[in-house]
PASEBA-1860 file (N, C-alpha, C; in nm, 3 decimals):
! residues 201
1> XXXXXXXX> -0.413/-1.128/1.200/-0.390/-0.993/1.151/-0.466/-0.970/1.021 ~ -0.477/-1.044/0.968/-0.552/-1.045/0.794/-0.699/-1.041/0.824 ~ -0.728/-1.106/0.925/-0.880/-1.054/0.966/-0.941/-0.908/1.019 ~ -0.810/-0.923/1.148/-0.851/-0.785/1.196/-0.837/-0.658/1.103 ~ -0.706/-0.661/1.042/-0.687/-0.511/0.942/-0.725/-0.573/0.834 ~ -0.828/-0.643/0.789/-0.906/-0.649/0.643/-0.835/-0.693/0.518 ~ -0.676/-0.701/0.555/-0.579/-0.671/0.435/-0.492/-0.830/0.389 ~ -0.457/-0.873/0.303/-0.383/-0.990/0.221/-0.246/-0.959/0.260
9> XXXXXXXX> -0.154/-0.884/0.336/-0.042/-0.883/0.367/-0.041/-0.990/0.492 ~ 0.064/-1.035/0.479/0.101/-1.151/0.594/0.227/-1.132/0.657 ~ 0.244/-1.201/0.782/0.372/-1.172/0.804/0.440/-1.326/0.830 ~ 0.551/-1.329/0.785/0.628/-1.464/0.735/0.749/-1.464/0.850 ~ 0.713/-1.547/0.945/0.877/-1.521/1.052/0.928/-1.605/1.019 ~ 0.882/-1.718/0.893/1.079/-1.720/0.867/1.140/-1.691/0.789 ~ 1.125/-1.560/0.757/1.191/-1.456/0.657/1.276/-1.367/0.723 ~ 1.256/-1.365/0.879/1.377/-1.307/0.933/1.278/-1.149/0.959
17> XXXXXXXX> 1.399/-1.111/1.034/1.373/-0.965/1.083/1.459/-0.883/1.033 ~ 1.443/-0.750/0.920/1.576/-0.699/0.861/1.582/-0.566/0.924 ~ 1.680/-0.553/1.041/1.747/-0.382/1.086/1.848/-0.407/1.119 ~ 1.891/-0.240/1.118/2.054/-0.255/1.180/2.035/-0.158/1.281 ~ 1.927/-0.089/1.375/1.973/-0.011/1.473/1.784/0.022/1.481 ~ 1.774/0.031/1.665/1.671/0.066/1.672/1.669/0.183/1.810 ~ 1.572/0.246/1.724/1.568/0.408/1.811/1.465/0.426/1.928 ~ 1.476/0.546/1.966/1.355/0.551/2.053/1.268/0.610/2.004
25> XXXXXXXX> 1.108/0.636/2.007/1.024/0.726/1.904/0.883/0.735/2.031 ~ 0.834/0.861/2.015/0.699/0.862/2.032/0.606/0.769/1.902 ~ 0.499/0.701/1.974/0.376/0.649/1.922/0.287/0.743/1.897 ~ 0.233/0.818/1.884/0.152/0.899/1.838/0.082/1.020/1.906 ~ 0.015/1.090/1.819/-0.020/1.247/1.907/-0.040/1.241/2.027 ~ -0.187/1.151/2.053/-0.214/1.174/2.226/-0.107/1.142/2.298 ~ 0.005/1.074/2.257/0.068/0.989/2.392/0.167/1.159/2.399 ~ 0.198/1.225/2.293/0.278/1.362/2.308/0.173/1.413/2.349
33> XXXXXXXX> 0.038/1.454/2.371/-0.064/1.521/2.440/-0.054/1.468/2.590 ~ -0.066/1.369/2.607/-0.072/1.361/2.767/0.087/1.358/2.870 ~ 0.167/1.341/2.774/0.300/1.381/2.831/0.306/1.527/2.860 ~ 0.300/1.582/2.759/0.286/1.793/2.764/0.442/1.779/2.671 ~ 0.403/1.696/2.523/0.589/1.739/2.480/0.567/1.771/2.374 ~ 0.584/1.881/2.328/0.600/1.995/2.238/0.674/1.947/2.101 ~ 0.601/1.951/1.970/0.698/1.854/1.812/0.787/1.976/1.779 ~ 0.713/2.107/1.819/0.779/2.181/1.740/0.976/2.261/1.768
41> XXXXXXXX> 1.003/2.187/1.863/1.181/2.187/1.883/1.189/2.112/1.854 ~ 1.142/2.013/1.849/1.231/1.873/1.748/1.230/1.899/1.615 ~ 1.101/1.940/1.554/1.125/2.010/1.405/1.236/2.122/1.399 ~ 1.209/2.192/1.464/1.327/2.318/1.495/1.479/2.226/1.442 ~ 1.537/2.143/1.549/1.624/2.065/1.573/1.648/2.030/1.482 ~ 1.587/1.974/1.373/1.600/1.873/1.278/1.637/1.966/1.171 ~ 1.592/2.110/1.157/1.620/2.208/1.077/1.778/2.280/1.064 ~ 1.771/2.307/1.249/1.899/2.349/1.263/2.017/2.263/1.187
49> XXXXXXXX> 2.012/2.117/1.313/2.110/2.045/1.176/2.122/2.023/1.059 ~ 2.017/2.029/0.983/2.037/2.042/0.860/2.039/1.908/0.797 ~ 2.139/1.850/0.876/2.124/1.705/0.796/2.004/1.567/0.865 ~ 1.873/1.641/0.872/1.799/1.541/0.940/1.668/1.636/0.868 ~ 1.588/1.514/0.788/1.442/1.529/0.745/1.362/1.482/0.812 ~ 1.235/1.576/0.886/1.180/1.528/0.959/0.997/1.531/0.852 ~ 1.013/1.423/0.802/0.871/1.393/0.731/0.747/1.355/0.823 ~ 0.645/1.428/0.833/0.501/1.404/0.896/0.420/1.370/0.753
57> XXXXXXXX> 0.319/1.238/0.824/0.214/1.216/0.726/0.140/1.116/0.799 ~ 0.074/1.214/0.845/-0.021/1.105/0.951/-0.166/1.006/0.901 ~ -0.170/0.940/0.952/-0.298/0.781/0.932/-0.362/0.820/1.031 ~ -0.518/0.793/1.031/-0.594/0.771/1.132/-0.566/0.647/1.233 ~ -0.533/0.676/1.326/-0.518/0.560/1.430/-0.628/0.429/1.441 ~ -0.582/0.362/1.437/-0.690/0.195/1.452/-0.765/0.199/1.294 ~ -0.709/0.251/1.197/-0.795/0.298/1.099/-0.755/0.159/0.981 ~ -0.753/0.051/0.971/-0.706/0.051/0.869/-0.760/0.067/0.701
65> XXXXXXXX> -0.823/0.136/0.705/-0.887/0.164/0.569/-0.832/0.309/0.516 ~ -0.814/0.397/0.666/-0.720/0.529/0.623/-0.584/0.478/0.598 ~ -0.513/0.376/0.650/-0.413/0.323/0.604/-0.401/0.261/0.462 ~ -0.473/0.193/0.423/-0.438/0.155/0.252/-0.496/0.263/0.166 ~ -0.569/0.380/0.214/-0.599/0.491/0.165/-0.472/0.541/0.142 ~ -0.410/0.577/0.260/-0.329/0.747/0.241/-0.144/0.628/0.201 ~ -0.165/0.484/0.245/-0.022/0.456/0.225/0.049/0.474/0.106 ~ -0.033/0.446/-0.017/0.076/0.493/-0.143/0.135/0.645/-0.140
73> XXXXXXXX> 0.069/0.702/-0.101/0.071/0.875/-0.109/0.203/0.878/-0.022 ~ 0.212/0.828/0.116/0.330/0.835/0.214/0.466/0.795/0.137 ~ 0.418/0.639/0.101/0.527/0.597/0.010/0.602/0.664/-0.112 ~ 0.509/0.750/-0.168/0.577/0.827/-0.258/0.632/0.955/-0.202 ~ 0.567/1.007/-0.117/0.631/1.128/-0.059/0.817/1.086/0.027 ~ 0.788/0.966/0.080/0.964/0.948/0.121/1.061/0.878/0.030 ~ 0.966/0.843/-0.114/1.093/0.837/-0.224/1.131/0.968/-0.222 ~ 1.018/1.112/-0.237/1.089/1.221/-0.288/1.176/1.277/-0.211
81> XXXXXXXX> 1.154/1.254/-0.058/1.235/1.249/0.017/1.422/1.243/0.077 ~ 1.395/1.082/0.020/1.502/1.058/0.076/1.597/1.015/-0.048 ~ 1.742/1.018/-0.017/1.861/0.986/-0.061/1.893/0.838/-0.071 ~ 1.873/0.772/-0.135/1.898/0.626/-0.115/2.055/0.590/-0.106 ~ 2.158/0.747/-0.146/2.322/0.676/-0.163/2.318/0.711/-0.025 ~ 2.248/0.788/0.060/2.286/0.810/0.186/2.210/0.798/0.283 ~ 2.229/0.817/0.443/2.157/0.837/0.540/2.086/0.711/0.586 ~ 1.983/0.716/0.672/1.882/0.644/0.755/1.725/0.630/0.735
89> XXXXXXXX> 1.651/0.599/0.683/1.492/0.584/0.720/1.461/0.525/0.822 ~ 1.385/0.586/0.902/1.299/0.554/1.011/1.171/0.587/1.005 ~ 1.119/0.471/0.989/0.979/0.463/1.010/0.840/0.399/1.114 ~ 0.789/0.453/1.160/0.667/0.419/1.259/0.544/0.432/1.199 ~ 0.482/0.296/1.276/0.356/0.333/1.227/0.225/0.366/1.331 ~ 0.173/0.403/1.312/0.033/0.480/1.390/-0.027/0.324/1.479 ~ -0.066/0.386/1.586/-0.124/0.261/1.708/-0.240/0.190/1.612 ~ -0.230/0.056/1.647/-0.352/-0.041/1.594/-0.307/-0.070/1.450
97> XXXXXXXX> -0.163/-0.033/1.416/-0.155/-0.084/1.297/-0.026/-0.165/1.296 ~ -0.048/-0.322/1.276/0.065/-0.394/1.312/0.214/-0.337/1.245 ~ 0.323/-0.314/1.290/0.459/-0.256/1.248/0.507/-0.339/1.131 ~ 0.473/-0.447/1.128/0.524/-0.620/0.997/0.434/-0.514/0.915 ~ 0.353/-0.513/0.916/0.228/-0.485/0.775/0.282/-0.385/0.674 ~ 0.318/-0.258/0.806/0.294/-0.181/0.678/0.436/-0.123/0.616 ~ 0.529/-0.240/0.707/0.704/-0.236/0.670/0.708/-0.327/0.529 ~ 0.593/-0.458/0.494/0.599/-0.536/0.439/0.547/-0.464/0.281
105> XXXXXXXX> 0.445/-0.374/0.320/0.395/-0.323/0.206/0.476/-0.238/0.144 ~ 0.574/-0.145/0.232/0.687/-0.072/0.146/0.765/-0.216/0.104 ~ 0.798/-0.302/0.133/0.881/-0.368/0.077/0.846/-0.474/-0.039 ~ 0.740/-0.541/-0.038/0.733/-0.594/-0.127/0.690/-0.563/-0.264 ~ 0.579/-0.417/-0.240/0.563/-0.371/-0.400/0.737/-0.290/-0.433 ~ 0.807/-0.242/-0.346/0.941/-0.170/-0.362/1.030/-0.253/-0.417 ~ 1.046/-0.348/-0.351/1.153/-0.432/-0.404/1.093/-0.566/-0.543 ~ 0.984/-0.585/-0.540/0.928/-0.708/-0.613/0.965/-0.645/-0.760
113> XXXXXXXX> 1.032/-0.804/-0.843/1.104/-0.829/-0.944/1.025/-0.777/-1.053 ~ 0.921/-0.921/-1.019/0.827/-0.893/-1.102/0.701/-0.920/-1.072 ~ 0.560/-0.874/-1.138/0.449/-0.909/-1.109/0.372/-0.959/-1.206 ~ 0.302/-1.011/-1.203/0.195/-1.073/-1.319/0.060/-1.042/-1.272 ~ -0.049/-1.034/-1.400/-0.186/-1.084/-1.340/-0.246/-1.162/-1.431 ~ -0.298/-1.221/-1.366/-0.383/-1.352/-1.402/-0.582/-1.355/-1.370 ~ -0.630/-1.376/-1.456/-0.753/-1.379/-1.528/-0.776/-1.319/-1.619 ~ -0.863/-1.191/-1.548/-0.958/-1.125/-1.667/-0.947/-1.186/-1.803
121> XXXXXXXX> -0.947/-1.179/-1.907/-0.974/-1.236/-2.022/-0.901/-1.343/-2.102 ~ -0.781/-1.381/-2.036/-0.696/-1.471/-2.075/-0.701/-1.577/-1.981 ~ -0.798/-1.603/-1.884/-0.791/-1.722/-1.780/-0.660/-1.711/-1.702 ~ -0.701/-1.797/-1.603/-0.582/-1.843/-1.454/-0.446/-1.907/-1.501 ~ -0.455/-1.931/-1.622/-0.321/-2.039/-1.677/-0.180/-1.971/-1.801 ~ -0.241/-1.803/-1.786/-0.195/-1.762/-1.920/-0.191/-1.593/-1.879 ~ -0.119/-1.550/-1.730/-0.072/-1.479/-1.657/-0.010/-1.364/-1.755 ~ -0.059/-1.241/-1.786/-0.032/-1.099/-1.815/0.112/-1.029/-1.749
129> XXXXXXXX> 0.186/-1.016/-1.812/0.306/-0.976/-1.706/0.308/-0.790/-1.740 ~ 0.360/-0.728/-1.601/0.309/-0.591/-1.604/0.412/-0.567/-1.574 ~ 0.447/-0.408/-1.663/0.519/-0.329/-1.729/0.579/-0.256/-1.550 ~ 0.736/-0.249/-1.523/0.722/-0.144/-1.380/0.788/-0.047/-1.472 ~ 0.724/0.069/-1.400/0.765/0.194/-1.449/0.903/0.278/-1.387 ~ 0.928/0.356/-1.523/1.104/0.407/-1.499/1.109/0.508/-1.370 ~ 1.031/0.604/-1.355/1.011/0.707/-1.264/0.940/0.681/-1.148 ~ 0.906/0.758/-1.038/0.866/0.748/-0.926/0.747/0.749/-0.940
137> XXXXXXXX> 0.613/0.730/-0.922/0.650/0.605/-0.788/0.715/0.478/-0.838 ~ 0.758/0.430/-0.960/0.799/0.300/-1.044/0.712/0.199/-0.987 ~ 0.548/0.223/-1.016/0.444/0.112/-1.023/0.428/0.008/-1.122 ~ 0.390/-0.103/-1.079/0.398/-0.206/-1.205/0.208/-0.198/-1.245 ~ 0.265/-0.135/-1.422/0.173/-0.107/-1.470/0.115/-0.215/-1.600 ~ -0.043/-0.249/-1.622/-0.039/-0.360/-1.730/-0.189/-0.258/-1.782 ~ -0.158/-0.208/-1.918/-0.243/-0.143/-2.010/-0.328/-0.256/-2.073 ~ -0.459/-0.243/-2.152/-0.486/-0.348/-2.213/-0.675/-0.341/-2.205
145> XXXXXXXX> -0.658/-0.369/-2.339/-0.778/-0.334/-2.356/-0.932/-0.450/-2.308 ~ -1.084/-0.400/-2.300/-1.123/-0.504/-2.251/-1.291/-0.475/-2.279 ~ -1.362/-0.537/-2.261/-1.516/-0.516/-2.323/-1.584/-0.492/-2.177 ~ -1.687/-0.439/-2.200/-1.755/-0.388/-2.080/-1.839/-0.461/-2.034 ~ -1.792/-0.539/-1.869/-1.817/-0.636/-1.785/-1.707/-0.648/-1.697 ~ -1.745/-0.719/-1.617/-1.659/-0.789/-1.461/-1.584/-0.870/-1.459 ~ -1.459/-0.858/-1.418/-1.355/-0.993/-1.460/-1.255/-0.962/-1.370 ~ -1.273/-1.107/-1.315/-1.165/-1.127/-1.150/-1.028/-1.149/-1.205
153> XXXXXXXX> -0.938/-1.131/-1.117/-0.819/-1.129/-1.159/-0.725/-1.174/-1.037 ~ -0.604/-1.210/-1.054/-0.526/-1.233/-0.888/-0.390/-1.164/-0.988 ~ -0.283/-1.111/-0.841/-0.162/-1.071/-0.859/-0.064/-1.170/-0.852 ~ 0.039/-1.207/-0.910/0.173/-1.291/-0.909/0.273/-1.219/-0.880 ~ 0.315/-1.201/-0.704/0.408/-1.143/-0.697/0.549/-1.238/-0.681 ~ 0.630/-1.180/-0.760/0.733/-1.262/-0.794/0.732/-1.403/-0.760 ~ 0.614/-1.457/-0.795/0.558/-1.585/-0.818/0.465/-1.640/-0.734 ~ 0.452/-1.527/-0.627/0.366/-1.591/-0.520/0.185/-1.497/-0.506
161> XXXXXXXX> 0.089/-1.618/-0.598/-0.030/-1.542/-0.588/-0.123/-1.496/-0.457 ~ -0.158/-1.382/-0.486/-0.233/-1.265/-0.391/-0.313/-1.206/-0.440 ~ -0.341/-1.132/-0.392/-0.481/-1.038/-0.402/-0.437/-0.862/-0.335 ~ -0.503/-0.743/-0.363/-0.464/-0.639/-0.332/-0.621/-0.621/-0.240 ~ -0.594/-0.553/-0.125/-0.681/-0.508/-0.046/-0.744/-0.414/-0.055 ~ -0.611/-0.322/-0.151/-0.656/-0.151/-0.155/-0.782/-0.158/-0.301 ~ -0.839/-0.306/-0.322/-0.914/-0.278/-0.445/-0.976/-0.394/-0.456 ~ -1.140/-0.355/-0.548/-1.263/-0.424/-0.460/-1.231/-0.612/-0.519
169> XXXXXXXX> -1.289/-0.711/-0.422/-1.270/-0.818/-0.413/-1.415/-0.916/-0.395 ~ -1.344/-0.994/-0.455/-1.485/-1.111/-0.481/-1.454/-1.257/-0.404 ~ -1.527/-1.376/-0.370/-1.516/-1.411/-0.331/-1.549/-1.540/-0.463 ~ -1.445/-1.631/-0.447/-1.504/-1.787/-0.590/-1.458/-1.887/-0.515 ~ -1.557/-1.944/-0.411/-1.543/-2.075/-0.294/-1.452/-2.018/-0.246 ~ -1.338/-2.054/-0.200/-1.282/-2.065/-0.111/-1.127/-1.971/-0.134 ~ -1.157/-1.891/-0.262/-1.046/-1.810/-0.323/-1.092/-1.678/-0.316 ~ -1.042/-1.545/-0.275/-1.051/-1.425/-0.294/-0.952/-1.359/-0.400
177> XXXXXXXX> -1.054/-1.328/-0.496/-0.986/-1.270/-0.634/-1.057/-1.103/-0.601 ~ -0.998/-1.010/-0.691/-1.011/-0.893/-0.722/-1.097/-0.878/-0.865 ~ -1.151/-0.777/-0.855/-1.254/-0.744/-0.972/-1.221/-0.621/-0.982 ~ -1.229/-0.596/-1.127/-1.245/-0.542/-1.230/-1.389/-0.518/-1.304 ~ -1.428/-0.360/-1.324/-1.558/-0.360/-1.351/-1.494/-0.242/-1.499 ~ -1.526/-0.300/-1.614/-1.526/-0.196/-1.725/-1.633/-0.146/-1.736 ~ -1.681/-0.020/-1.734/-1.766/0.081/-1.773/-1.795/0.079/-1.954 ~ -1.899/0.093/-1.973/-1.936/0.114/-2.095/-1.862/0.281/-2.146
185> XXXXXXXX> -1.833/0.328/-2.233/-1.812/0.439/-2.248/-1.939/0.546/-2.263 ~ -2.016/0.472/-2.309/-2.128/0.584/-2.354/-2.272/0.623/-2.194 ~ -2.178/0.543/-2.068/-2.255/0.538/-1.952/-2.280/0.707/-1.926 ~ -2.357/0.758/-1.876/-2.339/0.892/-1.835/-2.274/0.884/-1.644 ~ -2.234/1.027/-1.650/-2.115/1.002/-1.502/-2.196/0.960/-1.399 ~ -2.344/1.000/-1.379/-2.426/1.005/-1.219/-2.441/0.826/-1.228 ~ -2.505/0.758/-1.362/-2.461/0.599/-1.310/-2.379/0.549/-1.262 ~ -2.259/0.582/-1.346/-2.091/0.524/-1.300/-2.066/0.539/-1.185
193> XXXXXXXX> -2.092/0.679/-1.124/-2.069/0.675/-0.949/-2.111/0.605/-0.885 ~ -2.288/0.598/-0.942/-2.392/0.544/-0.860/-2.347/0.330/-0.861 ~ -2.289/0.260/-0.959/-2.269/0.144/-0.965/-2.117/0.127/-0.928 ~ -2.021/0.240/-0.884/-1.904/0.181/-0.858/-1.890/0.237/-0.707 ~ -2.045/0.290/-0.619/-2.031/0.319/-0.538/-2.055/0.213/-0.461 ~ -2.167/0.110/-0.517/-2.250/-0.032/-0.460/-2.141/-0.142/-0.446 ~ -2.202/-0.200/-0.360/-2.054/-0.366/-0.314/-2.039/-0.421/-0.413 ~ -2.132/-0.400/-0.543/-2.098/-0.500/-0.636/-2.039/-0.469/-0.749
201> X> -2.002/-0.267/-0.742/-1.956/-0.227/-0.810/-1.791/-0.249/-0.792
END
């Protein structure tokens, strides 16, 4: 799976499987296109009762690059969403995108304690611990200043080091770290695009 969808999420079976009830759901547009079944009474439906949110936010199918694109955006739209003292989330994900992955990604930046990062200017041994924030989306944030150049870095999620997919990556033997490129300030904008558009930007 880490090959095919490009991405550092894994899936761990012996961590168990966590639900308490499973529904029935359409898989995605075409399969409601070649049936002939109509979304808009089920939206209706979901209105009438009143007590049922029916959230759309669709991914490109087999996409996974529209997936670590548009997933924070989703994720924040069903915090604003939903009621955490009450109710149900149900969630699906779009064909070609394993169901572990992108259940794992709401859960582990959601629930993780804490995070650290490690390199850029303090070396692999002397881990930066980052600030999570009070409000929504409550991202774990690490400010900090830095001189203008390239400096790999890895994530410590609640102790276990990784790497983020959604952001560009380097390769040091046999380790994939993340990079960091500081811009000079006095760069003008058409370079900056032009060097953070290149693989090595």
């Amino acid at each position: 799976m880490n090959r095919k969808m490009g991405t550092s999420l894994s899936y761990r079976h012996e961590l168990g499987i966590d639900y308490n009830r499973i529904l029935p759901d359409l898989i995605e547009d075409c399969d409601m296109a070649y049936f002939k079944l109509d979304l808009e009474p089920i939206k209706a439906r979901c209105m009438e009762r009143g007590d049922v949110k029916h959230v759309r936010f669709p991914i490109r199918d087999f996409d996974p690059y529209d997936l670590r694109r548009k997933l924070p955006k989703a994720v924040a739209r069903l915090a604003r969403e939903h009621d955490p003292k009450a109710g149900t989330v149900y969630i699906h994900c779009t064909a070609g995108t394993d169901p572990v992955e992108t259940t794992i990604a709401v859960h582990r930046f959601g629930q993780a304690k804490s995070i650290q990062v490690a390199g850029l200017d303090v070396g692999w041994h002397a881990p930066l611990p980052m600030e999570k924030e009070t409000k929504p989306p409550f991202r774990f944030v690490l400010h900090r200043k830095l001189y203008p150049g390239k400096y790999q870095y890895k994530l410590i999620v609640d102790g276990n080091w990784t790497f983020s997919a959604d952001h560009p990556t380097a390769r040091d033997n046999n380790n994939t770290n993340n990079v960091l490129e500081v811009i000079p300030a006095k760069m003008d904008p058409m370079t900056v695009q032009t060097q953070l558009s290149t693989k090595q930007g």
